[in-house]
PDB file of N, CA, C and O in Angstrom:
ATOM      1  N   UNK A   1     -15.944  34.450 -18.585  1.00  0.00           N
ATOM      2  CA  UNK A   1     -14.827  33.514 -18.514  1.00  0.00           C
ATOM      3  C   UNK A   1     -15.127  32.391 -17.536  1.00  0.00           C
ATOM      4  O   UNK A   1     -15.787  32.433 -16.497  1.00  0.00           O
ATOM      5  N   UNK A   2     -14.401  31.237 -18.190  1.00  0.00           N
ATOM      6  CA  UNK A   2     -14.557  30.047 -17.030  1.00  0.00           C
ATOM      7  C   UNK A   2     -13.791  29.825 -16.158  1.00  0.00           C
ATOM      8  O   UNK A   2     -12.645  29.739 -16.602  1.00  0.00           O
ATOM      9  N   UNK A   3     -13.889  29.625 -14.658  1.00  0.00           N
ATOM     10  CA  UNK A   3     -12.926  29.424 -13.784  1.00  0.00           C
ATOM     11  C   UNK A   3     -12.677  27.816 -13.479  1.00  0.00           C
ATOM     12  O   UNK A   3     -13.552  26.963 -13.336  1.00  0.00           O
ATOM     13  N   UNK A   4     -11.394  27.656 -13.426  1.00  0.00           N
ATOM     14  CA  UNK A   4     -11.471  26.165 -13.386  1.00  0.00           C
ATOM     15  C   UNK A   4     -11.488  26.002 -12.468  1.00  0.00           C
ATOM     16  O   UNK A   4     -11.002  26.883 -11.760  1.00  0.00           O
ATOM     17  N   UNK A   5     -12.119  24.627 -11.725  1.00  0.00           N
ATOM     18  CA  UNK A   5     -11.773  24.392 -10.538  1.00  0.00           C
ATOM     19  C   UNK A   5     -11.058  23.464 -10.080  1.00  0.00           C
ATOM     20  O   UNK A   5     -11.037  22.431 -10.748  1.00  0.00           O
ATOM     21  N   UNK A   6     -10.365  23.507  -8.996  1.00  0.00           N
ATOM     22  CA  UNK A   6      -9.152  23.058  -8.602  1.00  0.00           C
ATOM     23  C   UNK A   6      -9.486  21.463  -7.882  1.00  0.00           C
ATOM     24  O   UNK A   6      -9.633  21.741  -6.692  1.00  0.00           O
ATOM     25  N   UNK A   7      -9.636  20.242  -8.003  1.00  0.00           N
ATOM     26  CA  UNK A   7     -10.168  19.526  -7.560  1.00  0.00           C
ATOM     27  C   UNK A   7      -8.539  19.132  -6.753  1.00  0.00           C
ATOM     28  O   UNK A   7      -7.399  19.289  -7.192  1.00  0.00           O
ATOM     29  N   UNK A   8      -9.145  18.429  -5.081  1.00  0.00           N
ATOM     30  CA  UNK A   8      -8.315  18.391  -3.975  1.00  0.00           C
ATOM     31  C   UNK A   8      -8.418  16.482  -4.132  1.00  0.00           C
ATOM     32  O   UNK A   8      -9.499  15.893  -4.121  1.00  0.00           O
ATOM     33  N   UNK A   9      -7.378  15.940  -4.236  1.00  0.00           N
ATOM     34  CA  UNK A   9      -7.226  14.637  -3.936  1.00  0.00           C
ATOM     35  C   UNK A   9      -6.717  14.667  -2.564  1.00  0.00           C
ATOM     36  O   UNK A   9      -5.847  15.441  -2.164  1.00  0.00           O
ATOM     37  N   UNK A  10      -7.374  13.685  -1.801  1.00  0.00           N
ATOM     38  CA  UNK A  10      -7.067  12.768  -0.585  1.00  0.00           C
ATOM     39  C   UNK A  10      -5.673  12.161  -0.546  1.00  0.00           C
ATOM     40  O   UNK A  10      -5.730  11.026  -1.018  1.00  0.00           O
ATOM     41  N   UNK A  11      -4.639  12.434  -0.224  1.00  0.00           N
ATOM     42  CA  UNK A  11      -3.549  12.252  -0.241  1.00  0.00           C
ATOM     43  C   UNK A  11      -3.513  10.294   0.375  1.00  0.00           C
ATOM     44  O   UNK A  11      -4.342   9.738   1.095  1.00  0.00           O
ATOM     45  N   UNK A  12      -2.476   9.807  -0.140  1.00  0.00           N
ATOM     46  CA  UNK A  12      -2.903   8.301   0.151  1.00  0.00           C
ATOM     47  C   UNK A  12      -1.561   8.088   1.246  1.00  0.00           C
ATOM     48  O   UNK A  12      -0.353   8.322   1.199  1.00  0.00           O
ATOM     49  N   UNK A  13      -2.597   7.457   2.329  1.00  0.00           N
ATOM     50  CA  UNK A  13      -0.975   6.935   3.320  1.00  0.00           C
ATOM     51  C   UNK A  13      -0.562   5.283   3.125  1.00  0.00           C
ATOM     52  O   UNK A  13      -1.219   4.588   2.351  1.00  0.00           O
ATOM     53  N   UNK A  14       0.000   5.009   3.504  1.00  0.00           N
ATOM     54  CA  UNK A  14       0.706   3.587   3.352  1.00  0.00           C
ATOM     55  C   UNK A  14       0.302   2.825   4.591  1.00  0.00           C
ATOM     56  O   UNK A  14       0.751   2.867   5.736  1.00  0.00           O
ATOM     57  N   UNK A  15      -0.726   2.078   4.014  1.00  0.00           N
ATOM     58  CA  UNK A  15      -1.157   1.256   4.839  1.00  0.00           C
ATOM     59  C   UNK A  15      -0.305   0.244   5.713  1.00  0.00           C
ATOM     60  O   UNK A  15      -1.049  -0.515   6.335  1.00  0.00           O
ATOM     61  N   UNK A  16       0.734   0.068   5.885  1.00  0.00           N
ATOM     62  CA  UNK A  16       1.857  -0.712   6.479  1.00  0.00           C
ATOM     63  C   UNK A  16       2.265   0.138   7.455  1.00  0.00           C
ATOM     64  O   UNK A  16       2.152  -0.305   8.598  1.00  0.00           O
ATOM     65  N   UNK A  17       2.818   1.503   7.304  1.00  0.00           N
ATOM     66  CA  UNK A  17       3.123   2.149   7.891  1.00  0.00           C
ATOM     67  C   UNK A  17       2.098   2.737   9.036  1.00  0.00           C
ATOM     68  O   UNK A  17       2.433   3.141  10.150  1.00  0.00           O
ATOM     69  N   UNK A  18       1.059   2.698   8.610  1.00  0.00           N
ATOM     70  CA  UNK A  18      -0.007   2.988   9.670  1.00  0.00           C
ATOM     71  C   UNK A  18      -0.532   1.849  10.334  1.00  0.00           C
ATOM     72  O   UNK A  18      -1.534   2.031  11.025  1.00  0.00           O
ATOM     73  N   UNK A  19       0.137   0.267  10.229  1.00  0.00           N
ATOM     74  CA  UNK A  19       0.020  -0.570  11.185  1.00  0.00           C
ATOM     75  C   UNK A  19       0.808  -0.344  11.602  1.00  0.00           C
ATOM     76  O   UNK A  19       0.500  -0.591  12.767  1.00  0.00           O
ATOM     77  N   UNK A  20       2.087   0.098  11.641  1.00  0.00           N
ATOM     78  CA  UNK A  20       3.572  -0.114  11.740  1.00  0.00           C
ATOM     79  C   UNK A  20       4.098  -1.695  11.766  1.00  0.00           C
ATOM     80  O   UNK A  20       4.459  -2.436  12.681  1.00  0.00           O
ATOM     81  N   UNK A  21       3.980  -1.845  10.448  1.00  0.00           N
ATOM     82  CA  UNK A  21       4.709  -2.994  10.365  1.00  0.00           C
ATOM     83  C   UNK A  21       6.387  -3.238   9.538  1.00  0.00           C
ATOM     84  O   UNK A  21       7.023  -2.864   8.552  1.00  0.00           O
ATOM     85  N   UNK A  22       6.436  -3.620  10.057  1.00  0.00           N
ATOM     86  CA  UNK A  22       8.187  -3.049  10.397  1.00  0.00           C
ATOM     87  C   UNK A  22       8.582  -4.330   8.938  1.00  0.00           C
ATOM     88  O   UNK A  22       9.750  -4.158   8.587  1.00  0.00           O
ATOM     89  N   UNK A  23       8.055  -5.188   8.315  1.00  0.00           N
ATOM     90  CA  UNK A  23       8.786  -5.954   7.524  1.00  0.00           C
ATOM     91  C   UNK A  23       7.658  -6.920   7.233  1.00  0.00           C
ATOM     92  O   UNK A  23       7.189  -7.754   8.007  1.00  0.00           O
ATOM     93  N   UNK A  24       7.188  -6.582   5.581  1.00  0.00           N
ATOM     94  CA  UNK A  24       6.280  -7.470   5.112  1.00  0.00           C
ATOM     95  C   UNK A  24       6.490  -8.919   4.954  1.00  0.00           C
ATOM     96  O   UNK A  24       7.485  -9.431   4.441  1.00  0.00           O
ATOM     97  N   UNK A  25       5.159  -9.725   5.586  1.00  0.00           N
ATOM     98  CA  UNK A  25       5.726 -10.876   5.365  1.00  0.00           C
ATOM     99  C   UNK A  25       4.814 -11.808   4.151  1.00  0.00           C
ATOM    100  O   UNK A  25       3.607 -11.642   3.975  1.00  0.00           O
ATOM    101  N   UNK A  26       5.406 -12.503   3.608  1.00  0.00           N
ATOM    102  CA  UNK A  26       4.929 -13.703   2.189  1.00  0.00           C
ATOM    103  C   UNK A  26       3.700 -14.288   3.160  1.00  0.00           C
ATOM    104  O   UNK A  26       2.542 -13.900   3.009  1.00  0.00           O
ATOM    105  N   UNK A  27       3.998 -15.045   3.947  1.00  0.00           N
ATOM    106  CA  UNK A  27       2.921 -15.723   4.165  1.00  0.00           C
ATOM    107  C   UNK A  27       1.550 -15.306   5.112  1.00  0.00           C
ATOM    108  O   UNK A  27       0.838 -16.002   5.836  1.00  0.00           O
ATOM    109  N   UNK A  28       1.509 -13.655   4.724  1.00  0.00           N
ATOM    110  CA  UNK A  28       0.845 -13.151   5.290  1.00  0.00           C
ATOM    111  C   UNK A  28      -0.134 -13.007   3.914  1.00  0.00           C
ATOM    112  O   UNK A  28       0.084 -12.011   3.224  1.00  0.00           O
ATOM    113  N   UNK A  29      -1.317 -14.040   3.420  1.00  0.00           N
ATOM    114  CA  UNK A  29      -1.734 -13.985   2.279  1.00  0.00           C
ATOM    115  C   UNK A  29      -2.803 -13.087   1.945  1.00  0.00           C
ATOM    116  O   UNK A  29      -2.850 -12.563   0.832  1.00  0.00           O
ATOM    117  N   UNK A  30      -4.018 -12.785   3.194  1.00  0.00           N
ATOM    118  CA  UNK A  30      -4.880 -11.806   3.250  1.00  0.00           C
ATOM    119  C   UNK A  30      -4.341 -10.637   2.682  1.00  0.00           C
ATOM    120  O   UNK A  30      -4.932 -10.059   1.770  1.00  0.00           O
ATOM    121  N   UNK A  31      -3.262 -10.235   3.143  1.00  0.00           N
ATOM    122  CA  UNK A  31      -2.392  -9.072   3.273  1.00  0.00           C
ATOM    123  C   UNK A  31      -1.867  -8.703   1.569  1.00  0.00           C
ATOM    124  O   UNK A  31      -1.876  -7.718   0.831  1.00  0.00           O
ATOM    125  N   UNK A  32      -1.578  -9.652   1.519  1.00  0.00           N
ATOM    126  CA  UNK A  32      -1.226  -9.738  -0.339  1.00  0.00           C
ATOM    127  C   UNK A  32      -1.883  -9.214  -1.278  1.00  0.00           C
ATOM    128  O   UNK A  32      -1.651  -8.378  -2.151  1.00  0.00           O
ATOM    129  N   UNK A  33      -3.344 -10.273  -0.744  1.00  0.00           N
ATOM    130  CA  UNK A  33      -3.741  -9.904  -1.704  1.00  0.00           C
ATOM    131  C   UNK A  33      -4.739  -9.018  -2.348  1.00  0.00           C
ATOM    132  O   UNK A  33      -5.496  -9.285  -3.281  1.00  0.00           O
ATOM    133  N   UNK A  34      -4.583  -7.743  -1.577  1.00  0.00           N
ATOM    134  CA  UNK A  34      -5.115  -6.720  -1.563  1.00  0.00           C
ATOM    135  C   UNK A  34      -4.209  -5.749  -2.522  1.00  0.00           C
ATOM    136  O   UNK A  34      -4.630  -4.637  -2.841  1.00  0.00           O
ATOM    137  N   UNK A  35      -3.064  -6.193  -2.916  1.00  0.00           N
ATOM    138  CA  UNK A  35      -2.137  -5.588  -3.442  1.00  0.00           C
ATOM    139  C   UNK A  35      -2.037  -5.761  -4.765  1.00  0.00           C
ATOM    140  O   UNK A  35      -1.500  -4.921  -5.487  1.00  0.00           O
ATOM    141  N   UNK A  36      -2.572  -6.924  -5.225  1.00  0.00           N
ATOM    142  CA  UNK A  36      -2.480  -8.225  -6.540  1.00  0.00           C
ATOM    143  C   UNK A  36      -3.885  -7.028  -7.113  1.00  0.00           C
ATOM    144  O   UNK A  36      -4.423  -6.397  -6.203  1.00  0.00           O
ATOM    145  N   UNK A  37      -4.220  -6.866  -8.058  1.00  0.00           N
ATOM    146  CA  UNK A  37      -4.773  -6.811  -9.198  1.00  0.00           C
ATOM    147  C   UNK A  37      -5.469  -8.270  -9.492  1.00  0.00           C
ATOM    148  O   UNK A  37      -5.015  -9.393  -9.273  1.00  0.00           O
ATOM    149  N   UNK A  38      -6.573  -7.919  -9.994  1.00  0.00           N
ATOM    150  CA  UNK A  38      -7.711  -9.020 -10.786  1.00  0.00           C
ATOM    151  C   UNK A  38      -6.684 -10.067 -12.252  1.00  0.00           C
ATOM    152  O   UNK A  38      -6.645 -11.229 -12.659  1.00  0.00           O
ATOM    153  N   UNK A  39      -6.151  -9.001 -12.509  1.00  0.00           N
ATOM    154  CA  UNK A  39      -5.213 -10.074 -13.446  1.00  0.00           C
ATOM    155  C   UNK A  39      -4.075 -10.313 -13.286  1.00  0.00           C
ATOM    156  O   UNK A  39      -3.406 -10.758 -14.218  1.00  0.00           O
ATOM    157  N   UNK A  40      -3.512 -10.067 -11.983  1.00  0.00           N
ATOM    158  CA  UNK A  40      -2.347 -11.144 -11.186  1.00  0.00           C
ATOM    159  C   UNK A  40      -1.318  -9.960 -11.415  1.00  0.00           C
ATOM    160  O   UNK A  40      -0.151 -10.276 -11.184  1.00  0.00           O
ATOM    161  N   UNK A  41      -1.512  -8.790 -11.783  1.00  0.00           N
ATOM    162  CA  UNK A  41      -0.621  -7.999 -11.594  1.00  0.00           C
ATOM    163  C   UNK A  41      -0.403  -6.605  -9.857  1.00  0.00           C
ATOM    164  O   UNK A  41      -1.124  -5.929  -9.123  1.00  0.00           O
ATOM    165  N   UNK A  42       0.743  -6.856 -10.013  1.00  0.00           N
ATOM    166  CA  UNK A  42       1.414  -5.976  -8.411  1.00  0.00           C
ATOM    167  C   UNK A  42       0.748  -4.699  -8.945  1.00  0.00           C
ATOM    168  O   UNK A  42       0.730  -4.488 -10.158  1.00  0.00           O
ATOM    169  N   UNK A  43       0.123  -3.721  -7.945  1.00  0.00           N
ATOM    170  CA  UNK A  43      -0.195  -2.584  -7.995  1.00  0.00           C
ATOM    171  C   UNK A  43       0.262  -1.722  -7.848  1.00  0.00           C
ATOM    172  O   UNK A  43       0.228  -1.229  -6.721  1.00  0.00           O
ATOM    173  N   UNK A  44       0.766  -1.237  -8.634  1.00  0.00           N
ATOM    174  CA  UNK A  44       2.042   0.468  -8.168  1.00  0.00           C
ATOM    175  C   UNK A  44       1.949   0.980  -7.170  1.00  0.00           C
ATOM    176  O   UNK A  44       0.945   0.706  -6.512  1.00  0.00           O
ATOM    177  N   UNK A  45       2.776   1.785  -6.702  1.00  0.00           N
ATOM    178  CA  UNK A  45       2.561   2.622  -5.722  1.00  0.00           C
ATOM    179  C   UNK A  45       1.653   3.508  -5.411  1.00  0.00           C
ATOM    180  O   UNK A  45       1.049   3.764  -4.369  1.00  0.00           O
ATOM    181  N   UNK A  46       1.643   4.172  -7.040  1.00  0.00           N
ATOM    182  CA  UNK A  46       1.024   5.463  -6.861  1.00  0.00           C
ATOM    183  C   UNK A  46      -0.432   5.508  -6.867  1.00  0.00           C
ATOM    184  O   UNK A  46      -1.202   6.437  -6.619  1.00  0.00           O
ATOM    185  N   UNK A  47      -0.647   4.246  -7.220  1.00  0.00           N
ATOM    186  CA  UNK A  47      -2.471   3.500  -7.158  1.00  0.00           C
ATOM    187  C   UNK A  47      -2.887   3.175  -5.489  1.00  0.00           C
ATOM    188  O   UNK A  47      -3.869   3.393  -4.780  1.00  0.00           O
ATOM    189  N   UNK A  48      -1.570   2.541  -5.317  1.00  0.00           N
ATOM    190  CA  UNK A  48      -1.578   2.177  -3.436  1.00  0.00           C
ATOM    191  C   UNK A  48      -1.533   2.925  -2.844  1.00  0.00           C
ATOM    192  O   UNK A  48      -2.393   3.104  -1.981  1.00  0.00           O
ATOM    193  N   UNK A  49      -0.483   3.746  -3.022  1.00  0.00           N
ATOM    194  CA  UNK A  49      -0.243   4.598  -1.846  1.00  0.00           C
ATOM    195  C   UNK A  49       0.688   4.149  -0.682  1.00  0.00           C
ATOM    196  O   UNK A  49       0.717   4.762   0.385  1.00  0.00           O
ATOM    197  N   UNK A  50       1.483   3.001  -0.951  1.00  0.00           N
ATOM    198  CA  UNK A  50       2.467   2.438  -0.348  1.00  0.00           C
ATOM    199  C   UNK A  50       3.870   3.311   0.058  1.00  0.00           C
ATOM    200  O   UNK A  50       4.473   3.226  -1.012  1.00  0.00           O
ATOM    201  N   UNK A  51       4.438   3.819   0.637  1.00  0.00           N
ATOM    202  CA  UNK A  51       5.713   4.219   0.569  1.00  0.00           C
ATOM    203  C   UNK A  51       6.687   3.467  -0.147  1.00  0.00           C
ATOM    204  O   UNK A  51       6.602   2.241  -0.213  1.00  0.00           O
ATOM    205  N   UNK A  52       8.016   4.396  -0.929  1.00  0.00           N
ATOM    206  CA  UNK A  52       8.714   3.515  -1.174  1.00  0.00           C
ATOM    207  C   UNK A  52       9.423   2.054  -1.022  1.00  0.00           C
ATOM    208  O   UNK A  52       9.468   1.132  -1.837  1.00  0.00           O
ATOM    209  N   UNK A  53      10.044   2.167   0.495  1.00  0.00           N
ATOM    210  CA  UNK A  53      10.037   0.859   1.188  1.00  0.00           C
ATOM    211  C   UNK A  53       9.329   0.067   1.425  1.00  0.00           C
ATOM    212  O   UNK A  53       9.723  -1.094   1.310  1.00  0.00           O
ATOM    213  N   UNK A  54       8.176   0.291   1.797  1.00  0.00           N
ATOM    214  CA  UNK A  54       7.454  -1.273   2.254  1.00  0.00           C
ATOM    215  C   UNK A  54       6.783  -1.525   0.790  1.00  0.00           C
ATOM    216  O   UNK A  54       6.265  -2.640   0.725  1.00  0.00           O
ATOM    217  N   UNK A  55       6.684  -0.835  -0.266  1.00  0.00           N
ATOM    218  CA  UNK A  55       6.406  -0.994  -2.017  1.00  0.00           C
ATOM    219  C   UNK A  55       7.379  -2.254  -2.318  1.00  0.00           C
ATOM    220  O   UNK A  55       6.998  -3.244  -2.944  1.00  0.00           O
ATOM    221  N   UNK A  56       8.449  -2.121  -1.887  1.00  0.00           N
ATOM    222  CA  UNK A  56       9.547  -2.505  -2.390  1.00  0.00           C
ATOM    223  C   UNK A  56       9.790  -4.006  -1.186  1.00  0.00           C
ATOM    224  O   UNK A  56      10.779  -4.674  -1.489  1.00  0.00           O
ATOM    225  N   UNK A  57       9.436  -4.238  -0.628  1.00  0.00           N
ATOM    226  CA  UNK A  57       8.974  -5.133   0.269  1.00  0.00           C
ATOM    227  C   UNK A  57       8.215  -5.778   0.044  1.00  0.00           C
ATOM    228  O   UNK A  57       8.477  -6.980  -0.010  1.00  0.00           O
ATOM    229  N   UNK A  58       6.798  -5.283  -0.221  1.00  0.00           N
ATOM    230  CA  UNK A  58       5.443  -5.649  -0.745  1.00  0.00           C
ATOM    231  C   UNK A  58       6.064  -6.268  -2.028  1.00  0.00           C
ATOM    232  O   UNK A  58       5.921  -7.458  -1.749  1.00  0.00           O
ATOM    233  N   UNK A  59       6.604  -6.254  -3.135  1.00  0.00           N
ATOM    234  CA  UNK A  59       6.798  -6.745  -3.823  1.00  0.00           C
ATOM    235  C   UNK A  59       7.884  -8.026  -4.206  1.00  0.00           C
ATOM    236  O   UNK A  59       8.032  -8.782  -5.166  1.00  0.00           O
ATOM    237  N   UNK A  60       8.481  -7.837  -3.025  1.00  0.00           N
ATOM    238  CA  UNK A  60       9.544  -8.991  -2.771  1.00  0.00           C
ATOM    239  C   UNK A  60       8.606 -10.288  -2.332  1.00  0.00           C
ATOM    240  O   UNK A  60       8.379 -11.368  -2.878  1.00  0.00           O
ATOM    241  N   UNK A  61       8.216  -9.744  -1.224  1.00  0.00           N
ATOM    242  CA  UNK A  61       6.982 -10.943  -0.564  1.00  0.00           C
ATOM    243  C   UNK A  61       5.825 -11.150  -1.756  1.00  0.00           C
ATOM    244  O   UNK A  61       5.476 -12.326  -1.855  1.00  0.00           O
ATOM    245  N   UNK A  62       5.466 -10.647  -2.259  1.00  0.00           N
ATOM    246  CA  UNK A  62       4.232 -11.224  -3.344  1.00  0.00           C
ATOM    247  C   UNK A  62       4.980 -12.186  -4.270  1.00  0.00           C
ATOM    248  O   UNK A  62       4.384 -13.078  -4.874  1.00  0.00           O
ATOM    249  N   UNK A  63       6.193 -12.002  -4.360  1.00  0.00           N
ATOM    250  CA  UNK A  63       6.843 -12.957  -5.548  1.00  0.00           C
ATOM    251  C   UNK A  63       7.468 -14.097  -4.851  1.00  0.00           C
ATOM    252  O   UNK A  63       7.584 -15.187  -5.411  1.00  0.00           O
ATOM    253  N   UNK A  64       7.921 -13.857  -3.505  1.00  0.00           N
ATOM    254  CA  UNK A  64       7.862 -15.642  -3.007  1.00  0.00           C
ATOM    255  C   UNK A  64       6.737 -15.969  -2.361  1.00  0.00           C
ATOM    256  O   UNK A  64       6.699 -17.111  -1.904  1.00  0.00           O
ATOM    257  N   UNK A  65       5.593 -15.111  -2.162  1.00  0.00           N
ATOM    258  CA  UNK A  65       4.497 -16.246  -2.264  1.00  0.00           C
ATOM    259  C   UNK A  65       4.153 -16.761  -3.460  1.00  0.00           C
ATOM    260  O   UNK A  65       3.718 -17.912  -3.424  1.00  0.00           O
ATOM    261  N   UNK A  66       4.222 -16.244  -4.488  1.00  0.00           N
ATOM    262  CA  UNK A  66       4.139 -16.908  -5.695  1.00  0.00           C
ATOM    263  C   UNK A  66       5.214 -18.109  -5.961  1.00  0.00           C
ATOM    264  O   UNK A  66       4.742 -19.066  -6.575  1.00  0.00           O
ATOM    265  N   UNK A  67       6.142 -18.171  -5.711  1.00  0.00           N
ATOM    266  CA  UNK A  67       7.027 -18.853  -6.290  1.00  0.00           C
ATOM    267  C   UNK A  67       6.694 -20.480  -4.990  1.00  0.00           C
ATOM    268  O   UNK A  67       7.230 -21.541  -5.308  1.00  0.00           O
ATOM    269  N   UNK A  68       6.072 -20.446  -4.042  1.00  0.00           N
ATOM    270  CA  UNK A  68       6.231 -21.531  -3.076  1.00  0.00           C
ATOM    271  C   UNK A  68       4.394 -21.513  -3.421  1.00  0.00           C
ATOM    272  O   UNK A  68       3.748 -22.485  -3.028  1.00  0.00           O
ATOM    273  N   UNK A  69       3.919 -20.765  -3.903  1.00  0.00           N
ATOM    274  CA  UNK A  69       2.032 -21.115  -4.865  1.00  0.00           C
ATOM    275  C   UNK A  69       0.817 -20.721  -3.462  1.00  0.00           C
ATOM    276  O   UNK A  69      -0.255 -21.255  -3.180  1.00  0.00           O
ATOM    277  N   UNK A  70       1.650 -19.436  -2.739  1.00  0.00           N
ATOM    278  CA  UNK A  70       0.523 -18.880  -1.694  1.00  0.00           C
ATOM    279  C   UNK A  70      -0.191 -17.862  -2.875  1.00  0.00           C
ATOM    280  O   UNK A  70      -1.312 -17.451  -2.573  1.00  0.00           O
ATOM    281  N   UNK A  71       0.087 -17.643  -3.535  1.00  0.00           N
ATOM    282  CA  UNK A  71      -0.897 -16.494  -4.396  1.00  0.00           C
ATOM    283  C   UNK A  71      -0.684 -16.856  -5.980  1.00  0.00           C
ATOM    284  O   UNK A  71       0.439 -16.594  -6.411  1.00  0.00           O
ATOM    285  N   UNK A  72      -1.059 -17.083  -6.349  1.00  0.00           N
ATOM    286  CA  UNK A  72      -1.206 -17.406  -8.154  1.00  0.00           C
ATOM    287  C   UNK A  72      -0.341 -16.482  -8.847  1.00  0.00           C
ATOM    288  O   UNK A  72       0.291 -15.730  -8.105  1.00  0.00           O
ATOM    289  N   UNK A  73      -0.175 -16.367  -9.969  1.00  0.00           N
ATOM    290  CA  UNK A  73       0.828 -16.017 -10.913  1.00  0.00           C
ATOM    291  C   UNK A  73      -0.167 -15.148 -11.731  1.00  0.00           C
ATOM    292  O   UNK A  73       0.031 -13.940 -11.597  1.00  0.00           O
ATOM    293  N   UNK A  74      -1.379 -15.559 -12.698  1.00  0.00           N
ATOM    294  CA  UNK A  74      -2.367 -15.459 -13.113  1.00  0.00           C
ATOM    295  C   UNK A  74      -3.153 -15.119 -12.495  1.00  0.00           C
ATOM    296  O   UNK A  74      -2.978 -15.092 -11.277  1.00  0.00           O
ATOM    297  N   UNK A  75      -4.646 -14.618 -13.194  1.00  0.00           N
ATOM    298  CA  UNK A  75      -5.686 -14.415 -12.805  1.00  0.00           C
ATOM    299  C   UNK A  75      -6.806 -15.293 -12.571  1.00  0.00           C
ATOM    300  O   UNK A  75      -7.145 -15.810 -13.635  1.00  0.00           O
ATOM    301  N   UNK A  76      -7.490 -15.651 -11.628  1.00  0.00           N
ATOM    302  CA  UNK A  76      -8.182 -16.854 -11.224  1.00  0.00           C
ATOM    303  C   UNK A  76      -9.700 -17.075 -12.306  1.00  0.00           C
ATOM    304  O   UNK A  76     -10.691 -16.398 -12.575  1.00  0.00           O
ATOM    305  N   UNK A  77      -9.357 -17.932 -12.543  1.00  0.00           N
ATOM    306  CA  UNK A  77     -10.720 -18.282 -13.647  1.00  0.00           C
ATOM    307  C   UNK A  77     -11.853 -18.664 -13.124  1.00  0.00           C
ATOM    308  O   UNK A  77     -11.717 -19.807 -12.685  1.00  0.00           O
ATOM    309  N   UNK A  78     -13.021 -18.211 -12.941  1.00  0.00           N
ATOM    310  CA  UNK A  78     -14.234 -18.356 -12.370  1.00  0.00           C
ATOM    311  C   UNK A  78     -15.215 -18.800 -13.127  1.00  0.00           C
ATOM    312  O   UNK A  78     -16.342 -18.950 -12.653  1.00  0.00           O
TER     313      UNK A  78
END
């Protein structure tokens, strides 16, 4: 018989929370855009590893940097 084996994932912490940053900000663009996807899409949580709140933060701020054109909408054409 085969035994399966149990593979252990690395549990993901929330990188905000382990700066302690108390309230994401838009024009913090480095910060963004680590979050953005290659084709201009927000990255879930469960890919990040964001906590609920600052997810939900993180995504407020990515959309008014978009909307005032600190981070693109789209994916950048090279």
């Amino acid at each position: 018989m085969l035994k399966k084996r149990r593979t252990y994932r690395r549990q993901k912490v929330c990188k905000f929370c382990m700066d302690k940053v108390l309230l994401v900000d838009f024009k913090d663009v480095k910060r963004l855009r680590n979050f953005v996807s290659d084709r201009g899409k927000i990255i879930p949580r469960r890919i990040s590893g964001n906590c609920a709140r600052h997810q939900r933060q993180l995504t407020v701020a990515i959309k008014r940097a978009r909307s005032i054109a600190l981070l693109s909408f789209a994916a950048e054409l090279a």
